[in-house]
C-alpha positions as CSV (number, residue, x, y, z in Angstrom):
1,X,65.7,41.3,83.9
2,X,66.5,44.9,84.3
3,X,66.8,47.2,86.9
4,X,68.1,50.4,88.4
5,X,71.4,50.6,90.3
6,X,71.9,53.6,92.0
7,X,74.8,55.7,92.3
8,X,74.0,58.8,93.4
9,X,70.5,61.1,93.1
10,X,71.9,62.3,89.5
11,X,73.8,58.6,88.5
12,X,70.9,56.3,88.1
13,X,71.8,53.1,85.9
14,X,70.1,51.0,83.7
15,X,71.3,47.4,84.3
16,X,70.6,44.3,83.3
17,X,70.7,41.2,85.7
18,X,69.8,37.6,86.0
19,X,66.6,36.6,87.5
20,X,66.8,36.2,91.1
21,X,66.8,32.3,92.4
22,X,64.5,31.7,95.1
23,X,64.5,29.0,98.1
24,X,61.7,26.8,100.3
25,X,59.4,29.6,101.5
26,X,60.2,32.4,98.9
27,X,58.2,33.9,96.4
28,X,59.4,35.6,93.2
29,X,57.4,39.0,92.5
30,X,56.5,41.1,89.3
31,X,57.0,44.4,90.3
32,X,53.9,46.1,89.1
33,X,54.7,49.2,90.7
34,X,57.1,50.9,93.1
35,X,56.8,54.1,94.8
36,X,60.1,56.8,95.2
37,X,60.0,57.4,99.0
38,X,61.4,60.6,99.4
39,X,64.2,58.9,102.1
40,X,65.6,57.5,98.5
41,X,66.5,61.0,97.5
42,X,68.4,61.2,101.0
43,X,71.7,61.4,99.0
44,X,73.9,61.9,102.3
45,X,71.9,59.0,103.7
46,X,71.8,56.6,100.8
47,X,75.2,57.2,99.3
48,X,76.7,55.2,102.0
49,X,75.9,52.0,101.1
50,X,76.0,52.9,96.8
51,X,75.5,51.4,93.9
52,X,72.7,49.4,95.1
53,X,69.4,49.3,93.9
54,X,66.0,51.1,95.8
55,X,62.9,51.0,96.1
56,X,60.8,49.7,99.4
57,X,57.3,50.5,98.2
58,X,56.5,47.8,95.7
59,X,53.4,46.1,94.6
60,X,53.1,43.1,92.2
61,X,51.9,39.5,90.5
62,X,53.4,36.4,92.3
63,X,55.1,34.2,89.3
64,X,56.8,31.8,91.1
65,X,56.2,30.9,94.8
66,X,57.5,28.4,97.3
67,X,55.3,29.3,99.7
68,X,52.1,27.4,101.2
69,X,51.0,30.7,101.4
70,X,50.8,32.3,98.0
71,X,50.0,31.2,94.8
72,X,51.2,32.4,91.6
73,X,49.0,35.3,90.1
74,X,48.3,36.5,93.8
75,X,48.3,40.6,93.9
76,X,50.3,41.3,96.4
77,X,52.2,44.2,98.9
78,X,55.6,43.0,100.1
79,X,57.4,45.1,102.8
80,X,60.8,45.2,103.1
81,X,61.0,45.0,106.8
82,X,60.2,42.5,108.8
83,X,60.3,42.1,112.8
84,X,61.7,38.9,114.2
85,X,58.5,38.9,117.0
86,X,61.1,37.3,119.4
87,X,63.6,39.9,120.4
88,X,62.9,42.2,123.4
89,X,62.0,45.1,121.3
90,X,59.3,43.1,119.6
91,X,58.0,41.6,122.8
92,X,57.7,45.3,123.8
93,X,55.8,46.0,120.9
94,X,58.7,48.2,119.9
95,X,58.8,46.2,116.0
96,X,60.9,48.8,114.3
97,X,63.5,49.1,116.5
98,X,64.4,45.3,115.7
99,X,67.7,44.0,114.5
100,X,66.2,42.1,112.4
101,X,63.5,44.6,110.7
102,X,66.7,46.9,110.0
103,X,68.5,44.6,108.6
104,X,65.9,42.8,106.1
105,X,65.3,43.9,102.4
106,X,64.2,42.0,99.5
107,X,66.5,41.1,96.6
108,X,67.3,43.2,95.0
109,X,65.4,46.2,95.2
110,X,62.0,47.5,94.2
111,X,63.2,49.6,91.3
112,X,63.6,46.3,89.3
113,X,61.4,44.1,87.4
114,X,61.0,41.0,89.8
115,X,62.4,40.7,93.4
116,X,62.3,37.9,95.3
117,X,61.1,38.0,98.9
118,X,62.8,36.1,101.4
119,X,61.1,33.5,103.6
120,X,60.3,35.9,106.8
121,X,59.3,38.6,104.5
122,X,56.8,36.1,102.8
123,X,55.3,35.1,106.4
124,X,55.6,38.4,108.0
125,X,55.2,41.0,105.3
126,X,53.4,40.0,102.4
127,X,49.9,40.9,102.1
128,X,47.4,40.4,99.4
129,X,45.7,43.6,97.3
130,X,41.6,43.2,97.4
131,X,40.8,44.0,94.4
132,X,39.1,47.7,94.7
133,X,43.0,48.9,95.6
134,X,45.0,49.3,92.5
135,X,48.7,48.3,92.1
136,X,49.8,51.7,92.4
137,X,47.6,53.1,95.4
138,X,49.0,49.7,97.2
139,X,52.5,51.6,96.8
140,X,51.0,54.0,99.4
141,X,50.6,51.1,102.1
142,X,53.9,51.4,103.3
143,X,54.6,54.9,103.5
144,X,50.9,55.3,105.5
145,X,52.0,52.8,107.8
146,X,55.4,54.6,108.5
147,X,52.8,57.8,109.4
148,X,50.6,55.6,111.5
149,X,53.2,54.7,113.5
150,X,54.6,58.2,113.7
151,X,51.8,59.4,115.5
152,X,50.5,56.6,117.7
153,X,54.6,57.1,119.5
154,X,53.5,60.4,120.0
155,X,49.2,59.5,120.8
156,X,48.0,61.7,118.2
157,X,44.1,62.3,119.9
158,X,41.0,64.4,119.5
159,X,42.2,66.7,122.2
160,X,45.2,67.9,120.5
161,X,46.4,70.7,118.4
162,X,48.9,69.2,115.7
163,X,51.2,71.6,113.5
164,X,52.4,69.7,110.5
165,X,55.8,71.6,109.1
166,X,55.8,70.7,105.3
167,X,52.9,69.4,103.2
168,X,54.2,67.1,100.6
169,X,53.9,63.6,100.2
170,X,54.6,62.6,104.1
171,X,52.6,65.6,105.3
172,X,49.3,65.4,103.5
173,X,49.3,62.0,105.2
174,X,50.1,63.1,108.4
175,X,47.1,65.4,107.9
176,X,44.5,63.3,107.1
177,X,45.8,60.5,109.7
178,X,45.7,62.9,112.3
179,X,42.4,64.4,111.1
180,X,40.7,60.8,111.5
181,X,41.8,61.1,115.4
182,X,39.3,64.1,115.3
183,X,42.7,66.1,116.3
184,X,43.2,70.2,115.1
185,X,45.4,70.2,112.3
186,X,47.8,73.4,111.1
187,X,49.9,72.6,108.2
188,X,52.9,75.0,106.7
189,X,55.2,74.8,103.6
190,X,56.4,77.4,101.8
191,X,55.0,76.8,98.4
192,X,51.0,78.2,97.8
193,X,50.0,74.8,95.7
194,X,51.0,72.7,98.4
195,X,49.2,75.0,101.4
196,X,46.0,74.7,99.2
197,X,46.1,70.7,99.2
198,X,46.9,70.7,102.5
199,X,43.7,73.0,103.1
200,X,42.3,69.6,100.8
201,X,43.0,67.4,102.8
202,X,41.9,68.7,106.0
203,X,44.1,71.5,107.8
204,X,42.1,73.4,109.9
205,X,44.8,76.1,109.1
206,X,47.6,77.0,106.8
207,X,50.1,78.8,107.2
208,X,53.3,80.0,105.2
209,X,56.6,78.8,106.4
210,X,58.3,81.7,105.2
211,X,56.7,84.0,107.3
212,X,56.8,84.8,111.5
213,X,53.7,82.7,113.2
214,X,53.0,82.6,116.6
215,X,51.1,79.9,118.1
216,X,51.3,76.7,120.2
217,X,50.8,73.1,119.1
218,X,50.9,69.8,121.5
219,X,52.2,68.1,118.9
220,X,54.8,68.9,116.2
221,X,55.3,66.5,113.4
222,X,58.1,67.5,110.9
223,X,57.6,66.5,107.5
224,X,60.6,68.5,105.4
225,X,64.1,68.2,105.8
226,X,64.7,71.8,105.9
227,X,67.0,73.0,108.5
228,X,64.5,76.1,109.6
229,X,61.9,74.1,110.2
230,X,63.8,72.7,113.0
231,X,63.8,76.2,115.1
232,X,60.1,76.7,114.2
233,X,59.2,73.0,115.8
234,X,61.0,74.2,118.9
235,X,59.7,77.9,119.4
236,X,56.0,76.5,118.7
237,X,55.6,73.7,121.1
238,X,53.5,74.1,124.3
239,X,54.6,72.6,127.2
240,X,54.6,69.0,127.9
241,X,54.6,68.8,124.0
242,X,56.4,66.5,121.9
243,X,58.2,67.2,118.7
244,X,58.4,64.2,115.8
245,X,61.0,63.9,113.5
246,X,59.4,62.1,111.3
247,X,61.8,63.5,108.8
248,X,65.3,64.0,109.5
249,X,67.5,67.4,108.5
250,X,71.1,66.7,106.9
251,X,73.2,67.7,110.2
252,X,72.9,67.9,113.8
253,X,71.0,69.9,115.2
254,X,71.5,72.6,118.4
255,X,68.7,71.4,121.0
256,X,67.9,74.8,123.1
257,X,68.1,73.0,126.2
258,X,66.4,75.9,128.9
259,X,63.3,75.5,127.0
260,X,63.3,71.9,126.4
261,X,64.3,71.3,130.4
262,X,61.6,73.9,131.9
263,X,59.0,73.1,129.4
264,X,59.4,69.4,129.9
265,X,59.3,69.1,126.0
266,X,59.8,65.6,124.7
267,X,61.6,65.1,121.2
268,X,61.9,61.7,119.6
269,X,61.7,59.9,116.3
270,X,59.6,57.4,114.2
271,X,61.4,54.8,111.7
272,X,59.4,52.5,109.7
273,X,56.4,50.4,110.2
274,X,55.2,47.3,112.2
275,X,53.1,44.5,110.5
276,X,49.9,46.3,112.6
277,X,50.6,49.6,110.7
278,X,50.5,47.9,107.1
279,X,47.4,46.4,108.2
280,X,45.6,49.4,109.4
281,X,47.2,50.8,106.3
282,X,46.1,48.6,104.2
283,X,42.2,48.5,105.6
284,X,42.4,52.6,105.6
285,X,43.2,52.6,101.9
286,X,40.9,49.7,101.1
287,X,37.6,51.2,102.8
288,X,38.3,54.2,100.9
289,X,38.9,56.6,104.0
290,X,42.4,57.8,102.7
291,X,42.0,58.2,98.5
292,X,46.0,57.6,98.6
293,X,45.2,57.7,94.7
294,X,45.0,62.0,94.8
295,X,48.4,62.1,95.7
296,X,50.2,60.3,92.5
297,X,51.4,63.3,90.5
298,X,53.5,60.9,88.0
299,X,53.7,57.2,86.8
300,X,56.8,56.5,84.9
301,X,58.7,53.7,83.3
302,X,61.9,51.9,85.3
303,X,64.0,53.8,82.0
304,X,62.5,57.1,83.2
305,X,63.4,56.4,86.9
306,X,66.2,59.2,86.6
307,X,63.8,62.0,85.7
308,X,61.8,60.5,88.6
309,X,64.2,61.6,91.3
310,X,64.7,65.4,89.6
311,X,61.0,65.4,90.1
312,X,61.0,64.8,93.8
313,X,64.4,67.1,94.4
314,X,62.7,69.7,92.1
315,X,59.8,69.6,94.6
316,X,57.4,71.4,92.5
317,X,54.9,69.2,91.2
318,X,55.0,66.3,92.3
319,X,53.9,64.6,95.1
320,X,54.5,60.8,94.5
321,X,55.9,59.8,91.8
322,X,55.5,56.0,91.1
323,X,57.7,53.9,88.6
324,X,56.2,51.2,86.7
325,X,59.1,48.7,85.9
326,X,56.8,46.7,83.3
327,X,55.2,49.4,81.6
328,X,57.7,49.2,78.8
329,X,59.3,46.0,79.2
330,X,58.9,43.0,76.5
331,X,56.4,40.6,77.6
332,X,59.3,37.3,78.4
333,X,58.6,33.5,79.2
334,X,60.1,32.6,82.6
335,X,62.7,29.9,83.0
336,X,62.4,28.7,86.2
């Protein structure tokens, strides 16, 4: 089979490999589709444990399964972490802080044509497509879930005013999740396109990141990785607000710690997705109340996968860009 090693964001390779074996309880997937997160072009991040291959946002046809489960030809979502249910952070409810949900992955990575998902992944993590969600909107049920989760640590409600810094991928979500909780929504980026889909998909207000804004927001959810938007977050929450760092700048940052004592500000962090957010996910894309579909800019062969990633660092156009690891590949008879 083939797949993508990376290397670094501009040293993607095209490699060929054997078919993964799989055990009692596993399944062996055909990756259908797989969506670049945009933590995959997190170069300082991901660099650390290169070459290795990416891709956590996959959708595909079972063809081989030992599972009681699944059966092969089942359409299915596999996520890539799993909680253990057992440890104390799970029994708090606290999945995505579990050892075990960090740890996990499937083999070898989603930017392949077949993976095989381990045993707990298959009981935990695997979900099947209904048939009105397409392979590549079910790309969209992890990334969703990550957002749900984001904002039920910081109780997104109807009462609130929400400023979402940067409307890409992560932050038209972030609107329209927190738009469902009836919240008030102002979004800011600094390109015009992406202000006027974030006007599209519900933001009461936009507003240009490039320029001075006043205001006051009870919650701050902070979609880019731009350094700036860091300072902004801080001088525009109201007190007893809380800032999310739903993404992460490259370096530390300086906390300005009269403010955040007398204001009683609260700053914390979301990282992945429990099996409840892919389900409510998976329902919201299903019953048609988030058209995930709108937001797929690009669908491009696994050999295309470097132009892929200059897409998302270019940050222009594109909004999600999925890969397709079959769309070109020769139709083969499995040995197994």
């Amino acid at each position: 089979m083939r797949l993508a090693r990376y290397f670094n964001n501009h040293d993607i390779r095209i490699e060929e490999a054997p078919l993964p074996r799989i055990n009692s309880g596993e399944i062996l997937v055909k990756v259908i589709a797989s969506g670049i997160c945009g933590s995959d072009v997190m170069e300082w991040y991901r660099i650390k444990k290169a070459p290795r291959v990416l891709g956590h946002e996959i959708t595909g046809e079972i063809v081989f399964s030992k599972s009681d489960k699944f059966k092969i030809g089942d359409r299915v979502f596999v996520s890539h972490h799993v909680p253990c249910n057992q440890c104390k952070y799970c029994r708090e409810n606290n999945q995505t802080a579990c050892e075990t949900l960090h740890r996990g992955n499937y083999d070898p990575g989603g930017f392949s044509e077949f993976v095989r998902a381990p045993q707990l992944n298959v009981e935990l993590g695997t979900y099947r497509l209904p048939e009105n969600v397409s392979f590549a909107e079910g790309t969209m049920i992890e990334p969703l879930g990550c957002v749900l989760r984001g904002q039920k640590v910081i109780g997104v409600n109807k009462q609130q005013t929400v400023l979402i810094l940067g409307s890409g991928f992560s932050g038209l979500l972030n609107i329209k999740a927190a738009k469902l909780k009836g919240a008030r929504v102002i979004a800011t980026d600094i390109d015009e396109a992406k202000l006027k889909l974030a006007r599209e998909w519900g933001a009461d207000k936009t507003i240009n990141a490039k320029e001075n804004f006043d205001l006051k927001a009870d919650r701050i959810i902070i979609c880019t990785g731009a350094f700036a938007a860091v300072a902004q977050a801080f001088k525009a929450v109201d007190r007893k607000g809380i800032i999310l760092f739903f993404a992460i700048p490259d370096r530390n940052i300086e906390l300005p710690m009269e403010n955040f004592w007398r204001n009683e500000i609260t700053m914390t962090a979301s990282y992945g997705a429990a099996p409840a957010d892919l389900e409510e996910s998976l329902a919201l894309i299903s019953n048609g109340k988030i058209a995930v579909k709108k937001l797929i800019t690009h669908t491009l062969p696994l050999a295309d996968i470097q132009k892929g990633f200059a897409l998302i660092l270019a940050g222009e156009t594109a909004i999600k860009v999925v890969i397709e690891p079959q769309s070109t590949a020769v139709k083969r008879a499995l040995s197994l």
